[in-house]
N, C-alpha and C positions, 0 to 999 in steps of 0.2 A: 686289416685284420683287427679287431675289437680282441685285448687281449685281459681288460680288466673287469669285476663283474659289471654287467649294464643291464638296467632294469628301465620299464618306460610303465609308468601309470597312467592308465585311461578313467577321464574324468565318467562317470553314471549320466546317459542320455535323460531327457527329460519325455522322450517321443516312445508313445507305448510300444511303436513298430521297431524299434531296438530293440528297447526291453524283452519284446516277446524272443526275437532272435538270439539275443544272447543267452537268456533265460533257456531257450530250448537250448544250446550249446551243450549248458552244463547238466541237461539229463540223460540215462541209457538208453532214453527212448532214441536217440537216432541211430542211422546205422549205415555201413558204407558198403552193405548189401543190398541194391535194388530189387535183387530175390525175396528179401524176408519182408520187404517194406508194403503194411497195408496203407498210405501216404504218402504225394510225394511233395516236398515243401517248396514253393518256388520263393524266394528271398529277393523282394524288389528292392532296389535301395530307394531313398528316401523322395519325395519331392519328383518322383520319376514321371513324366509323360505319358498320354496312353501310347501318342508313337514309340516312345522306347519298349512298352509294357509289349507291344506288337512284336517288336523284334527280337526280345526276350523268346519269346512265346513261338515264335518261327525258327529257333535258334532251337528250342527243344525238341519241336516236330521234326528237325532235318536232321538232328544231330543222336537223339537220342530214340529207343524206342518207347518207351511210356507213353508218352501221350498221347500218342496215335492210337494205343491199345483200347484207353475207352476215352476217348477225343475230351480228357482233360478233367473226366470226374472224379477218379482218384489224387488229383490235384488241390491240394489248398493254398494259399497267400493272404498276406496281409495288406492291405491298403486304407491306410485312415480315413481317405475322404469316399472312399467306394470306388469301383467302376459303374459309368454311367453307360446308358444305349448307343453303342458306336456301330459303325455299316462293314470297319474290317474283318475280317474273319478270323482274327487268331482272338479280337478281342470279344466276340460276339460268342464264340465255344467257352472264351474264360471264364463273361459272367452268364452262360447261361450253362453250363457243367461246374467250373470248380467252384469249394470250399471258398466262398470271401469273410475275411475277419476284419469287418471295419471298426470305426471308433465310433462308439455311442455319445450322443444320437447321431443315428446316419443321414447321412442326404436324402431328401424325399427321392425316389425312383432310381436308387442306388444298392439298395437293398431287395433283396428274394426272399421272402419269409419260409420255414420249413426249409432252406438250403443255407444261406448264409447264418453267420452270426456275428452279435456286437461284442467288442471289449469293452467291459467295465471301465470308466474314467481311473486315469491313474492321478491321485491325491494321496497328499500326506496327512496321514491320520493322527486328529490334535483335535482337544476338546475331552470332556470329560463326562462320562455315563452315569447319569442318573441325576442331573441336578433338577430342581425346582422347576417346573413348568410354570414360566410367567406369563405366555402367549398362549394363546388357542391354536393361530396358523402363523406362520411364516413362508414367505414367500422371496426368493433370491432372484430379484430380478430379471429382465430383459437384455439378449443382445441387441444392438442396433440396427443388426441386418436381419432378424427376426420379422417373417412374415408375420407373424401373428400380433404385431404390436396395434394397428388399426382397430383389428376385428375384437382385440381383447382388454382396449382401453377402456370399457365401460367398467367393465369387473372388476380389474384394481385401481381404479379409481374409487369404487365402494371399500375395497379392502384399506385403500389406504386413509379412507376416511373414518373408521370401526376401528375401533380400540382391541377390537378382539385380536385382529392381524397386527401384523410387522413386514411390511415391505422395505424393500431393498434394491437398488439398482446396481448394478456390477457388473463388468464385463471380461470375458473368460472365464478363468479354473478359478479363480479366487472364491474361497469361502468363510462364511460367520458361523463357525460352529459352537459360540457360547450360542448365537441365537438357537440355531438347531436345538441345543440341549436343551435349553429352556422353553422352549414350545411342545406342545402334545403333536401336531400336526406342522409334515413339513409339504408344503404347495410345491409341486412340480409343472409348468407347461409343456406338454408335449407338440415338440415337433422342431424344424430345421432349425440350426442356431441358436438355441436357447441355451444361455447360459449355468440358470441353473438346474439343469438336469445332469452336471455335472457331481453335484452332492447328495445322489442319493441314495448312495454307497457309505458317506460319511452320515445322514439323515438314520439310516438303521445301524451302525453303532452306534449311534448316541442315543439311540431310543424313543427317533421321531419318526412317528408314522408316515410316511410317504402319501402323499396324495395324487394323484393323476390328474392333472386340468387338459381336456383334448376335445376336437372337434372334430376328432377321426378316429379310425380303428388303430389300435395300440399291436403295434405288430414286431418290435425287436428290443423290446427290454434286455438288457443282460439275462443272461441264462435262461429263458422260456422252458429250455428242456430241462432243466434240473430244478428250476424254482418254479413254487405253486404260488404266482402274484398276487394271487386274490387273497392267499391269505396272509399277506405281509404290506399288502399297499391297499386306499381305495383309490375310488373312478369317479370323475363327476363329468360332465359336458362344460362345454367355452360358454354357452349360448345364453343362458340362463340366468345368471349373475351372480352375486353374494346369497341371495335366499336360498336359492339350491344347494350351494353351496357349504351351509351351514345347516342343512337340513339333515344331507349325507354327513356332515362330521358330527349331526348329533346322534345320528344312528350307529358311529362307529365307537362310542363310550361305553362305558362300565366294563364289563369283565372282557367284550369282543375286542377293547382297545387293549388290555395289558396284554391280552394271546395275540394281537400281532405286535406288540413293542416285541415281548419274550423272544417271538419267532424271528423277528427281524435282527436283533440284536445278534443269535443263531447264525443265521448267513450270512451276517455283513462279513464274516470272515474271507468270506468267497471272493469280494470286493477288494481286499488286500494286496496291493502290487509291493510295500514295502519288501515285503524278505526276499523277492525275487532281484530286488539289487543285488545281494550277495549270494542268496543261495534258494531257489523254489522251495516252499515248503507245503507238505499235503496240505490240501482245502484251498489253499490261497489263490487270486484270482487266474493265476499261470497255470496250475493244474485243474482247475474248472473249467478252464478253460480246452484243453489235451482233454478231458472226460468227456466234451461236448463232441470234440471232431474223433474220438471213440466211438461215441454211439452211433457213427455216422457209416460205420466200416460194414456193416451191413449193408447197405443200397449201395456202397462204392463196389462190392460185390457182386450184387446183382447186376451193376453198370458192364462190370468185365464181362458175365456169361451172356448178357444180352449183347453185346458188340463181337464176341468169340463168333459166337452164329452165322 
């Protein structure tokens, strides 16, 4: 019998799929009424298998009634690396009915567009708004297991031969945000592994406009449904090289560049994991997130009267 006071301190995960879980903890929105619940959360733990995610998932069908009700669409979970196309059946209803919240960027064919959506990168925000643009672009590197390093050698090769840019190699979360702040334009490559697509949540506070480099259709940005990207980021193609490249960042100058720094600066809010250590705070990227699988309560409806039938 513990008869003196005893307290245990839990160190702050670094894994946004914590974060999110605890983070929900501490709001009203849960409830131990499965009656009142337009959601029902399933909490994988970390590093989990799709075999375990199977048993989980057969564990609900036999035990509970929910799922069965509309076979898993008023369902949501978090998995960082996505679920990919498997032949089981529990796993096969999960990514093709529930809510998946993976980590951005997601795995190529891991992601459902219009169903799923991505968590914003969790980073600590450092650096300072509004210094001296000494760069025209910046560009934060390649991962290693980046498909796109081949097909996109020629580009920054030009980049990093131009004075105009600032290339950087790094690998993972790690960020240069004096660079950031001092550039008008921050370079993005989109697609699997890319490293730095991780900053560009910190690239709009600090007042760098985000640029898009892709050779495909741009389909899970953080928040699609509450952010208007187009007018906070540009787009340019992989294929083309530095001339295109500099073509579109001349046409994003004068007054269209300060109304998207402005706007951008506006939402980086949304980007913010910091207060959800201790405590969610409205806008921040935990409740933009709850706002997204809000809007979502509507088709999860529809899913029940269609399945009632």
């Amino acid at each position: 019998m513990i008869q003196t006071p005893f307290k245990i301190y839990i160190y702050q995960t670094s894994s946004l799929q914590s974060l999110f879980h605890s983070s929900l903890l501490k709001t009203p929105f849960v409830t131990t009424n499965p009656q009142e619940a337009h959601l029902f959360y399933i909490p994988f733990p970390l590093d989990t298998s799709p075999r375990s995610i199977s048993r989980v998932i057969r564990y609900l069908r036999n035990d509970y009634p929910f799922w069965n009700q509309t076979l898993g669409a008023d369902h949501f979970f978090v998995f960082c690396d996505g679920i990919g196309y498997e032949s089981d059946r529990n796993l096969v209803e999960l990514k093709k009915n529930s809510l998946q919240l993976s980590c951005f960027p997601s795995k190529n064919g891991n992601f459902i567009p219009h169903k799923d959506l991505t968590l914003p990168p969790l980073v600590t925000p450092y650096g300072l708004y509004g210094l001296k643009a000494r760069f025209r672009g910046y560009f934060n590197g390649l991962s290693r297991n980046s498909s796109f390093v081949t097909v996109s050698t020629t580009l920054f090769k030009e980049m990093k031969d131009d004075n105009d840019f600032v290339v950087e190699h790094v690998d993972g979360d790690e960020l240069s945000s004096s660079s950031y702040g001092e550039s008008k334009f921050c370079l993005f490559l989109y697609g699997d592994e890319t490293a730095g697509m991780f900053g560009i949540g910190e690239a709009l506070r600090l007042g760098c406009v985000p640029v898009i480099i892709s050779d495909r259709p741009v389909i899970e940005l953080p928040f699609m449904d509450v952010l208007r990207w187009s007018k906070i980021a540009m787009f340019v193609g992989l294929e083309n090289g530095v001339k295109e490249l500099k073509s579109v960042l001349d046409g994003g100058c004068g007054e269209k560049y300060e109304e998207m720094r402005r706007l951008g600066k506006i939402v980086s809010k949304h980007f913010d994991w910091s207060g959800s250590v201790m405590s969610p705070q409205p806008f921040d990227a935990f409740h933009t997130v709850l706002y997204q699988l809000w809007l979502r309560r509507h088709t999860i409806r529809y899913a029940r009267r269609e399945i009632a039938r």
